[in-house]
N, C-alpha and C positions, 0 to 999 in steps of 0.2 A: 504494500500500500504506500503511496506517494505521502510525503508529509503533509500537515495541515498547511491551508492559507495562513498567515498573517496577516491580519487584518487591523484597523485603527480608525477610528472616526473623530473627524475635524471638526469640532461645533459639538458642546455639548447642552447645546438646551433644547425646546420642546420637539423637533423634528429631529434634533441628533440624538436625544436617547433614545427614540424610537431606534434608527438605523443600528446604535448602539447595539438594542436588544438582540434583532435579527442576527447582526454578526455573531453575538452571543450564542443563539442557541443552531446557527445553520451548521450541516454537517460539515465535516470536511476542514472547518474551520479554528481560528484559534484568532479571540478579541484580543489582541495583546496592548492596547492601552485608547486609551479617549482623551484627548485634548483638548484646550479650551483657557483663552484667555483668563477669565475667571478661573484661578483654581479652585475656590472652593466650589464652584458649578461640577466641576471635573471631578474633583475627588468626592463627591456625592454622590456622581452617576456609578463612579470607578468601583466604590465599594458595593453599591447594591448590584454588579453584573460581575463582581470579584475579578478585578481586573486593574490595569495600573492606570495614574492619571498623570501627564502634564501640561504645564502652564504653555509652552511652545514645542510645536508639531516638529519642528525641523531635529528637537533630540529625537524621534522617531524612525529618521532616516537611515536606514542600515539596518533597522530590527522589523519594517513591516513588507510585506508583497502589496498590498493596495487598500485605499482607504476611499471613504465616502468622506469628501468637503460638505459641509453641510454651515456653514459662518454665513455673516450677513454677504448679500449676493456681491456689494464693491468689495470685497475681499475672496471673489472666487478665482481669479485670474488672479492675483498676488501668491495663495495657496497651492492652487492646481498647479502653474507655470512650476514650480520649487517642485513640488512632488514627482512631479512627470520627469522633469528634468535628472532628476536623481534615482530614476528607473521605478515608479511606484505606478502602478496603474491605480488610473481615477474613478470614480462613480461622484461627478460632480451633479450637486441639487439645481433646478431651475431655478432662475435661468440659469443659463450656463454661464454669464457673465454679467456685466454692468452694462457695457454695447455689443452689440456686433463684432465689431472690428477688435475687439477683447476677446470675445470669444473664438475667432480667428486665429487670435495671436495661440489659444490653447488648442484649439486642434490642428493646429499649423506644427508645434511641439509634440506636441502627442504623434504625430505620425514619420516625424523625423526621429523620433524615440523611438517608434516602435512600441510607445504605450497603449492597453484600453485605455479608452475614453466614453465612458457610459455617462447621457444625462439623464437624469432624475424627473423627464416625464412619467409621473405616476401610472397615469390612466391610462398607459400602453398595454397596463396588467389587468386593467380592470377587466373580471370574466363575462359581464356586459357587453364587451369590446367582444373579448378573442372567442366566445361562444359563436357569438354568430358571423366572424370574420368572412368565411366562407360564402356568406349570404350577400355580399357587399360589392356592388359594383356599377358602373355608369351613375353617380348621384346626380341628380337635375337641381335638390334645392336643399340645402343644410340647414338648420332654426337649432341654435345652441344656447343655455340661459346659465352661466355660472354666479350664485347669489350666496354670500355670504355675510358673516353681520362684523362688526370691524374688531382686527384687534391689531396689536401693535408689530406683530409678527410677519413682515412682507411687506409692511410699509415703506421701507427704506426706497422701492420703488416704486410706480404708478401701478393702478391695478390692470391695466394693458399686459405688463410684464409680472405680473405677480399670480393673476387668475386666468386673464380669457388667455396668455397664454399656452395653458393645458389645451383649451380648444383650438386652438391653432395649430398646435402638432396633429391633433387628430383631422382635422380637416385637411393639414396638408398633406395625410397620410392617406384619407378617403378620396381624394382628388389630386394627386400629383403631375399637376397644372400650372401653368406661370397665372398669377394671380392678375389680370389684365386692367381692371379699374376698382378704388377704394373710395365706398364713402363712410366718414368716423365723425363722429362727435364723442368729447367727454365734458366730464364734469369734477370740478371738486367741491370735494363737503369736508371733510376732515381734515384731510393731508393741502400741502401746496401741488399736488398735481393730480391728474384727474383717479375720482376713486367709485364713478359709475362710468361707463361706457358703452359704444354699441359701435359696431362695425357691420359694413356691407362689403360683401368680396364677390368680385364676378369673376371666373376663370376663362383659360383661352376657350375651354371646350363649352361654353355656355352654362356652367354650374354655376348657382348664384347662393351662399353660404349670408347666412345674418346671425351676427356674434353678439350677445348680452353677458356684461360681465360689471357687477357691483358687489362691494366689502363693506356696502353701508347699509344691506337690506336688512332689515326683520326676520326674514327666513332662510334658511340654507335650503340650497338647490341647483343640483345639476343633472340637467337634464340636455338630450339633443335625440333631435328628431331629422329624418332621413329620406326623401320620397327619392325613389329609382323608379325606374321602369316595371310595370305592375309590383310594386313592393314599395310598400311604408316601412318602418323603423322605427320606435320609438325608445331610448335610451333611457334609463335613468342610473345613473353611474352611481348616487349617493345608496340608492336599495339596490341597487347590482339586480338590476329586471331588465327585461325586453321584451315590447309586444311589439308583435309581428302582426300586418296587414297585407293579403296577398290576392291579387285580382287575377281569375282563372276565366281568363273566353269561355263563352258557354254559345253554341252553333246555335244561331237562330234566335237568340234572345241576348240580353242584358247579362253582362260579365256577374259572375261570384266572387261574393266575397267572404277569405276565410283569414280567424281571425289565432293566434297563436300571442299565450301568455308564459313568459320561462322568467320563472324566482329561483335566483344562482345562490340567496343563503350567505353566511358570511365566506369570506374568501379574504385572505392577508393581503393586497395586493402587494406592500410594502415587502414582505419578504417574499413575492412572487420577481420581483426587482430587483432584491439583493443578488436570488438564487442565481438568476438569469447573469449578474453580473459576475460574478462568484466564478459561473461556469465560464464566460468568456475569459477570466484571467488564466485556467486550467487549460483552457483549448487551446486561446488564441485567437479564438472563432471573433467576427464582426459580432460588435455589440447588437442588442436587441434596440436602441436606441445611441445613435452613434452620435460623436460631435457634430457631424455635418448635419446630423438631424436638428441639433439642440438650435444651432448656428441660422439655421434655414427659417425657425418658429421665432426666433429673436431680431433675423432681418424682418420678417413680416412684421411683427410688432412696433418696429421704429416704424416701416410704412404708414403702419395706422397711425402713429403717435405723430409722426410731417403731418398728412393731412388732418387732424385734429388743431395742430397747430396752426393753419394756415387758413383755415374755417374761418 
């Protein structure tokens, strides 16, 4: 048997302990420490997953195989670059950077290294998604609604880059199409830059996607709905469901309609994430979510965030 990963996570507060945890109990692996500016953050998480803490990642260097950056996102290219650099494969959180042209600068590294470079699109895993994968093709019209109520975690950036975009990997993943005209509007309420939003996306192939994404609502909610050719889709990624609406020709009369309800139950996506990452660093194998991918959802979000500005 091959020895365990070494593993380590960068950021230890609410989204890094979780990552923490996975590392903790996935097979094959071995958490050999959690870092985190605040020590005392670090050595809280350290003791309850019995594991080591420090204050800076860079002592880490030479004792781990790959670690999950999970710090605020203007500190994801400072981290990543240093890691990658020093032979660590990365599982960087979304975004993958501050800009674009950051997040460049890390998959431009990462592949002169010869590093993974996995980004932290959650909902890649979500089994809402990959249940009915198979069912998914030619979309005509995309309706996405990601609603959550505010907190202080992902604020450091607009919620263009903090929520809708999750749906933006998925759209460019349901439709990988040059995005041809953008109309956006935002708003801010809380923060200095916008913290409700809505996006219209037309593709070259006539698909027309409308993005809603607000961190100031009353209710959590993510939901995205899908019409294809005799085929609706209706997503709800927060209860991991999907109804299925499917229209069968009937000779001589009026199409049928049949209607299909699938409750997938809980499912980890997060350590469905790790695993997948885990295995890339074993293989070698192209991440399930690659830099270029992270890269591609971050250039579209500056698009929306120009024309937003120029409104």
């Amino acid at each position: 048997m091959s020895a365990p990963l070494r593993a380590a996570v960068v950021g230890a507060g609410y989204l890094g302990s979780f990552h923490a945890e996975k590392y903790a109990q996935a097979a094959g692996c071995e958490l050999v420490a959690v870092a985190d500016v605040d020590r005392g953050r670090a050595d809280a998480l350290a003791a309850r997953l019995g594991t080591r803490a420090v204050a800076d990642f860079r002592e880490l260097i030479g004792a781990i195989d790959c670690a999950s950056v999970v710090v605020p996102t203007q500190h994801h290219h400072g981290v990543a670059t240093e890691l990658l650099a020093a032979g660590v494969d990365c599982l960087v959180e979304k975004p993958l950077a501050a800009s674009a042209a950051l997040a460049r600068e890390i998959v431009e590294l990462a592949n002169a290294r010869g590093r993974i470079l996995q980004v932290g699109h959650l909902e890649r895993f979500n089994p809402a998604l990959t249940r009915v994968a198979r069912m998914l093709s030619r979309p005509r019209f995309i309706e996405c609604h990601r609603l959550a109520s505010f907190t202080e975690r992902g604020a450091d950036v607009d919620v263009v880059r903090d929520l809708m975009i999750h749906d933006l990997d998925l759209i460019r993943l349901l439709v990988p199409e040059e995005v041809v005209a953008i109309e956006a509007v935002g708003v801010p309420v809380v923060t200095q830059t916008p913290d409700i939003a809505n996006a219209r996306l037309r593709f070259a192939g006539g698909c027309v996607a409308n993005v809603t994404a607000s961190r100031v609502s009353m209710k959590r909610e993510r939901k995205l709905r899908l019409f294809q050719p005799d085929t609706y889709i209706a997503f709800d990624l927060a209860e991991r469901s999907v109804r299925i609406c499917r229209r069968t020709p009937s000779p001589g009369g009026l199409a049928e309609i049949a209607w299909e309800q699938i409750d997938l139950g809980a499912v980890d996506a997060l350590a469905r994430e790790i695993e997948a990452f885990l295995a890339s660093v074993r293989t070698r194998a192209r991440p399930a979510v690659t830099g270029e991918d992270g890269c591609a959802a971050l250039e579209l979000a500056e698009r929306i965030l120009s024309v937003m500005e120029s409104a």
